[in-house]
C-alpha positions in Angstrom: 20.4 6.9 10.0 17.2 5.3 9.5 16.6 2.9 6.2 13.1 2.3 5.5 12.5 -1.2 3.8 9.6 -1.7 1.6 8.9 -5.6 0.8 6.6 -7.2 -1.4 6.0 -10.9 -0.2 6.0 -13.4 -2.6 2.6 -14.8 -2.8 1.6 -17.3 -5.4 -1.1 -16.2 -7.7 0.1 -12.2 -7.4 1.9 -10.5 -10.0 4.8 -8.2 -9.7 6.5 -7.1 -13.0 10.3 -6.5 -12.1 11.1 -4.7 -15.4 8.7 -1.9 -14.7 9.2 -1.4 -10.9 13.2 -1.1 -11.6 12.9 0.6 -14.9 10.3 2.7 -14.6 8.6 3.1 -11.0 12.3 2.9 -9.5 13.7 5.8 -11.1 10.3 8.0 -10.5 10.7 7.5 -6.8 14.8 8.2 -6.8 13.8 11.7 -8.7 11.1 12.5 -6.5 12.6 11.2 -2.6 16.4 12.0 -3.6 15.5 16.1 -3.9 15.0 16.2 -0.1 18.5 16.8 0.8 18.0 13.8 4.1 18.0 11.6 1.3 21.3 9.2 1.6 20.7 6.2 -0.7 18.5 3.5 -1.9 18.8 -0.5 -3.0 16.5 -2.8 -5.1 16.9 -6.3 -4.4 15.0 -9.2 -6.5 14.3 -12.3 -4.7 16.1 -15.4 -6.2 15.2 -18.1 -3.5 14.5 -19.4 -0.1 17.2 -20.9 2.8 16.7 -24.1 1.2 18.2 -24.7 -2.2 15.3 -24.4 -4.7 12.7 -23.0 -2.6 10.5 -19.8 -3.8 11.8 -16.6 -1.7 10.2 -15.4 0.8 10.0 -11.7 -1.0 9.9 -10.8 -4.7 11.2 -7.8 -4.3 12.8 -5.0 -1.9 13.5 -1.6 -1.5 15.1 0.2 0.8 15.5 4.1 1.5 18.1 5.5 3.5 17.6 9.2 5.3 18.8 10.9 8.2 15.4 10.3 10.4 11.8 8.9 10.1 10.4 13.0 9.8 12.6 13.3 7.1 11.7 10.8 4.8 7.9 11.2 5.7 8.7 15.2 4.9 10.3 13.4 1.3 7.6 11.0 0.8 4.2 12.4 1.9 3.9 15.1 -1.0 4.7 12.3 -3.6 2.7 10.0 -2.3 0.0 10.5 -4.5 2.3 9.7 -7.6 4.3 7.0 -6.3 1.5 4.9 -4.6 -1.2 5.6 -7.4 1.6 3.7 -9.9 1.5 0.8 -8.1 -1.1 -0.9 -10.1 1.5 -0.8 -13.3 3.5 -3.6 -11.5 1.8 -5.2 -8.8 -1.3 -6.4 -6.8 0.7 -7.2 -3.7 0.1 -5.4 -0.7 3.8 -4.1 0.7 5.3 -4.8 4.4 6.9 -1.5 5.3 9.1 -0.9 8.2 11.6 1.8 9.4 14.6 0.5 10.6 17.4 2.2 12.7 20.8 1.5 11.3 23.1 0.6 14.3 26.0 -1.6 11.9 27.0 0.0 7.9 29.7 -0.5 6.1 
């Protein structure tokens, strides 16, 4: 299985609007990835804090996809690209770190 993890540092002076991405941008992508039948799951996280008590975290938010295999979800996401990039300006100006991660441990 291979989850693909999109984080959005947390950089001072950006804006990311939480409501939106898990309210409205969130539930876009789950319609348009989940009807690939690879599709296995997906989390939102919200950054709370650092390692040190009161310390900004290190990301704002996270997402992360699970599918069977990197061609799959490329196969999911590259038609809806388009859509699901181009409504990125309605919550943020931060540039996402994305990275495709093989999961060894789940349970």
């Amino acid at each position: 299985m291979i989850r693909i993890s999109i984080l959005y540092p947390n950089s001072k002076g950006s804006r990311f609007d939480v409501a939106y991405y898990v309210n409205t941008h969130m539930p876009m992508s789950i319609k348009l990835l989940s009807a690939h039948p690879s599709f296995k799951g997906v989390s939102v996280e919200h950054g709370l804090g650092g390692a040190v008590p009161g310390s900004e975290p290190t990301y704002i938010a996270m997402c992360h996809f699970l599918f069977s295999s990197m061609e799959d979800f490329l196969a999911a996401f590259i038609p809806n690209a388009p859509a699901l990039q181009g409504d990125m300006p309605h919550y943020t100006d931060i540039e996402p770190i994305i990275q495709f991660n093989e999961v060894l441990i789940s349970q």
